[in-house]
Structures are given as C-alpha cells and as structure tokens.
VOGU-3710 file (C-alpha; in Angstrom, 3 decimals, decimal comma):
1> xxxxxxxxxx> 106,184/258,852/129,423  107,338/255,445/131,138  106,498/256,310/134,296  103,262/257,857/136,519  104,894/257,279/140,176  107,878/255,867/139,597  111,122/257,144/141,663  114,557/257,186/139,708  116,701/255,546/141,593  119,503/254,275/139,546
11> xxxxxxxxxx> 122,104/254,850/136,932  123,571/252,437/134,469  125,413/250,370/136,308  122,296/248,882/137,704  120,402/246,456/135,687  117,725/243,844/135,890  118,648/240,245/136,220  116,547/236,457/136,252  117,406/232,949/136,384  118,255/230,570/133,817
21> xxxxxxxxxx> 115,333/228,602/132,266  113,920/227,326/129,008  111,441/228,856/126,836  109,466/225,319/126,269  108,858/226,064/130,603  104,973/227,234/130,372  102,545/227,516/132,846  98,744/226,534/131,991  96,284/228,998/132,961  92,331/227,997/132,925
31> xxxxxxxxxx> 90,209/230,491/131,932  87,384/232,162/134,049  85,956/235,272/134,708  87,268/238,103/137,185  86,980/241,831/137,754  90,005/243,959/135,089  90,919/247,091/136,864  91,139/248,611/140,387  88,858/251,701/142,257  91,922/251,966/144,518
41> xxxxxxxxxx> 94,313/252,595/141,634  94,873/255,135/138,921  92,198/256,836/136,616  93,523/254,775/133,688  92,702/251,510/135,944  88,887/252,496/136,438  85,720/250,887/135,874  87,045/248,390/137,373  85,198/245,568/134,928  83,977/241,993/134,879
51> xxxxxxxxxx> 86,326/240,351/131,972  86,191/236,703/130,715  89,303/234,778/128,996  89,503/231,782/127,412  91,993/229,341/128,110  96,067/230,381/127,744  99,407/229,147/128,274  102,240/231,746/129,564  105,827/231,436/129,989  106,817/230,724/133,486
61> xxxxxxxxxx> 109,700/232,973/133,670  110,838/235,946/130,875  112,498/235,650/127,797  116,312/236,221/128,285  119,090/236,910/126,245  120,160/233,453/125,358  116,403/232,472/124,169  116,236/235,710/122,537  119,734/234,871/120,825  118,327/232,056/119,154
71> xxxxxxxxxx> 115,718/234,301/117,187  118,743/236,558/115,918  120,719/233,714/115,056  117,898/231,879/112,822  117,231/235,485/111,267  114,127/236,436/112,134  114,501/239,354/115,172  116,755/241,829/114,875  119,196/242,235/118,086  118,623/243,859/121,203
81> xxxxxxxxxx> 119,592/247,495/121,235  123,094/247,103/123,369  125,111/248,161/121,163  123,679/250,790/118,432  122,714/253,575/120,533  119,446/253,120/120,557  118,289/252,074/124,422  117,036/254,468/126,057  117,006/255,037/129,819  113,590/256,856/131,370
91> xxxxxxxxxx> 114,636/259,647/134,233  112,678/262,556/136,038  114,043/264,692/132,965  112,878/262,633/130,325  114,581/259,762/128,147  118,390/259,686/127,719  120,073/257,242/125,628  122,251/254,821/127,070  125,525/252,603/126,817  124,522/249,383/128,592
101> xxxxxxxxxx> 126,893/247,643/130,425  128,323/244,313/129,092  127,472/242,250/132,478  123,625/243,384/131,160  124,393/241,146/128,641  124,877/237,617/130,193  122,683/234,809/128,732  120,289/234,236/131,704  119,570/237,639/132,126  115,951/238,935/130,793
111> xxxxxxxxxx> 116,344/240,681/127,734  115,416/244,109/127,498  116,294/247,138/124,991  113,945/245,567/122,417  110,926/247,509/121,039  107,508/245,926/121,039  107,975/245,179/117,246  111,325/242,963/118,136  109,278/241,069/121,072  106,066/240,160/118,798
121> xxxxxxxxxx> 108,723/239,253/115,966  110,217/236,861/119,120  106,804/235,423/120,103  105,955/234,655/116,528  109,452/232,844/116,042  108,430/230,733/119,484  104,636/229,907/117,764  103,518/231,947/120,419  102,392/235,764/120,997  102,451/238,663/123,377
131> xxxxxxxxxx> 99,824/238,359/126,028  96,855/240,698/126,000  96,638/242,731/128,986  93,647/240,980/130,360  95,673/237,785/130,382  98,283/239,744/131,924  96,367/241,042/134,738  94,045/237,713/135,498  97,629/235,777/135,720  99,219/238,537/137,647
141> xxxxxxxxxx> 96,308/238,699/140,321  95,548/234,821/140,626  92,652/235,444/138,772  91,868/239,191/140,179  92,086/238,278/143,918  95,233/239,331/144,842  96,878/242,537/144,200  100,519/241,154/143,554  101,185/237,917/141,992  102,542/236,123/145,368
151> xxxxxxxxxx> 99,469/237,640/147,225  98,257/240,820/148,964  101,410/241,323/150,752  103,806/244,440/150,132  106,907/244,126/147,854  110,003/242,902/149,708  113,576/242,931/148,293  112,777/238,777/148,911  109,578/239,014/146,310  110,491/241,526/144,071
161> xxxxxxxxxx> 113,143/243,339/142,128  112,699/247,568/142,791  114,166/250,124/143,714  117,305/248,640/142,970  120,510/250,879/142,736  123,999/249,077/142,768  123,985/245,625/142,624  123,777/242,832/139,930  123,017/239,812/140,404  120,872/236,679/139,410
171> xxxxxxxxxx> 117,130/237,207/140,794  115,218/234,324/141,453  111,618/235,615/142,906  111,113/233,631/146,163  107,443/234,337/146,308  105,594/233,297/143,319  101,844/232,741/143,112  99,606/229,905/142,838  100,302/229,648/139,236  104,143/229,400/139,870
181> xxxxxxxxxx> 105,061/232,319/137,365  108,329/234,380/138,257  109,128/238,062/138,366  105,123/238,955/137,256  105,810/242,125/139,849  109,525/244,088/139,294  112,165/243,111/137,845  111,616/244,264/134,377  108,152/246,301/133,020  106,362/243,771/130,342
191> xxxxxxxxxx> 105,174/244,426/126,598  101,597/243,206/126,128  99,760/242,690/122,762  97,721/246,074/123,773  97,530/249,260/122,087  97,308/252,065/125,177  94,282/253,881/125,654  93,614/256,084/129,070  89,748/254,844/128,852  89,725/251,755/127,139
201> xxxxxxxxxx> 88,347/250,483/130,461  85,055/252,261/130,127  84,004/250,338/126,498  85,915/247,005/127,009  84,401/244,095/125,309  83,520/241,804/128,074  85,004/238,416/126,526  88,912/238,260/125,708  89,359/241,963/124,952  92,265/242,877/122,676
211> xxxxxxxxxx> 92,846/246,697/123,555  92,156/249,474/121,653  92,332/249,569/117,702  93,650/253,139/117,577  96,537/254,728/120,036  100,064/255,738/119,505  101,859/253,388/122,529  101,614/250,228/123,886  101,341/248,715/126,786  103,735/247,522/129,685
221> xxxxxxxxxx> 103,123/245,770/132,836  104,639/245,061/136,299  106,957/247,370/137,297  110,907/247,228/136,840  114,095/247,194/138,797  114,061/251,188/139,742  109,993/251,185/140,453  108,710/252,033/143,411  106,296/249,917/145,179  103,024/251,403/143,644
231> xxxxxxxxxx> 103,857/250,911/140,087  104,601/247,150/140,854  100,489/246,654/142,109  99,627/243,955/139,463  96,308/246,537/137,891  98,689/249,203/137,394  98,715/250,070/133,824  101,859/252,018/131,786  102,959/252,723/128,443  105,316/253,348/126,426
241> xxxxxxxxxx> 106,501/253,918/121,979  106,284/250,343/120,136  108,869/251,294/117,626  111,346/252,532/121,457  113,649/249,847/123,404  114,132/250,908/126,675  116,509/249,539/129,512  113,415/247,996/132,330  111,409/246,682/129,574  111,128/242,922/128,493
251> xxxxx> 108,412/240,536/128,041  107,338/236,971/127,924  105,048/234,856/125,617  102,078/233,437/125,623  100,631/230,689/123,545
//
C-alpha cells in the first residue's frame, strides 16, 4: 500500500503543484559518507547504517509536465496517465481510479500519474537516471544531519506541500537546504532506482548500494501533497507497483 501513516485528506480537486524551471538546472552533490536510516523511525528504516556514495548530480527541482512533454513528443515515453483511466488515487479504503482534473495538467506543474517504468524511460531520454535511494536520502538530509531537507525544523505550509485539501496553486518551497534542491519533503512522493525490500537495511552493501535484486515494488520518497507530517521525515521509506501511476507520485533525475 502507498501509505504507513499517512492521513487522507483530499479529493480530486486537490493536486500537487511546482514552479517553472529547466531540466539542464542540476545541483552537484560531493560524495561522502553518512549514516542511511533512522532508530527513531519505522522498522523498515532500521539499522540505521554507515553508507558511502560517490559523486552525483540531481535535478534541482522535479520533472514537470512540460519537460516530461518533450519525451512524448520525441517518442520515447509514453504519456502520463490523465486521460486513459489508469491513475489511481490511494485512500483509507484502498486505490480508486481517478479522472484528474485538467488544471493538474498545466506545464509547470510536476508530473505525476506515470509508473516507475515511464520515469526511468524519462531519465534515460535526459542521459540521466533515477536516483538510488541512498542518494536520495544523503541529499534529502544534507548529508544525514538533518531530518528534513531545509533542516531539523517541523513542516510548515511555508516549507512544505501536505496536508493539502482545496487549493491549487504554484508551490515554490521557501526553505530549501544547503544544497538548494526544492520540494525534497511534500509536494509529490518520489520514484527511486530501488527495488523495495522491508530489510534491505540489515545486508546493505556499504559503498553506493543499489537496493535489493528481488521485490515486487519500488520505492518512493518524501511525502506528497495529502501526507501528514511523519511521512515527509526525509528516512522515511514507502513503496509502491512499478508497472502503477498514481496521483502524489513524481520524480526527478539524477546524472
């Protein structure tokens, strides 16, 4: 299921929304060493781990639907699920599928209704890839010494997109951390390279780990625009179907 502690809070005329940029805008991240995982957090989070990552560069803010555009117009993604029935919507009572709204659809919004296939597919149109989820974590915690991107301070509506229920509108994160990355924590929930596994953490290799080899979902990272505040914690791990698009999900690239 998408969520472990997330609160419903929405229907579908809420949606996630980000500002305009360019997928050429990438932030350099040095590698280095820091701890994967949290004692504090989930079971799926623990050993917390000592992880070392090579260098990586990461888009500064995610993909939206014109840059995604571009892939479907040079033929090599398929397009979001809008319009095909195929989106699905996570609730207390399971998955529903839904109609999105055509304001979802505006060109500087982040994509999302694409399936982890459709984001690789976009990643390897860019020259790029998905981030593991190691990189994702070490960028998302300043290299594991903060718990949110911006810092140890709790999600605001001024740092974060969540528990959002009405409104639409272009999101610009006002907090961003040292590494000047946008909308790491809420907004939308992240694919990462990763394959899910509940105890992956407890046979990690030590240097750039890749995930498991084996599992049946993939990961997703950061929380989206109807999480609570718990699911946005930057070592909070989640999961959902590779081959499923759902509404909070996008991604970014990482080269």
């Amino acid at each position: 299921m998408l969520v472990k502690r997330l609160i419903f809070a929405g229907f579908l005329t809420v949606f996630a929304c980000s500002a305009a940029f360019s997928v050429s805008e990438t932030v350099f991240i040095a590698g280095g060493t820091f701890n994967m995982g949290s004692e504090s957090g989930d079971d799926d989070e623990k050993p917390v781990h000592s992880v070392t990552l090579d260098d990586f560069r990461i888009d500064k803010r995610l993909v939206s639907n014109k840059d995604y555009n571009k892939c479907v117009a040079a033929g090599r993604c398929t397009p979001p699920n809008y319009k095909n029935n195929n989106c699905f919507l996570w609730t207390n009572q399971g998955l529903s599928k839904v109609a999105p709204h055509d304001e979802l659809l505006a060109p500087d919004n982040p994509v999302v209704c694409v399936s982890w296939r459709q984001a690789s597919e976009y990643c390897r149109f860019r020259g790029g890839r998905l981030l593991t989820e190691a990189e994702w974590e070490y960028a998302a915690t300043n290299g594991g010494t903060t718990t949110y991107a911006w810092g140890n301070e709790k999600p605001t509506p001024d740092r974060a997109r969540f528990r959002s229920r009405s409104s639409v509108s272009v999101y610009t994160n006002k907090a961003v951390g040292k590494h000047g990355l946008i909308d790491m924590n809420g907004n939308v929930w992240e694919w990462v390279s990763d394959k899910y596994e509940r105890n992956y953490y407890s046979y990690s290799t030590q240097k750039n780990p890749k995930g498991a080899t084996v599992g049946r979902f993939n990961v997703i990272r950061g929380g989206g625009w109807y999480s609570d505040e718990r699911a946005l914690r930057s070592a909070n791990r989640q999961w959902f179907a590779p081959e499923a698009a759902e509404i909070s999900i996008g991604f970014r690239c990482a080269k």
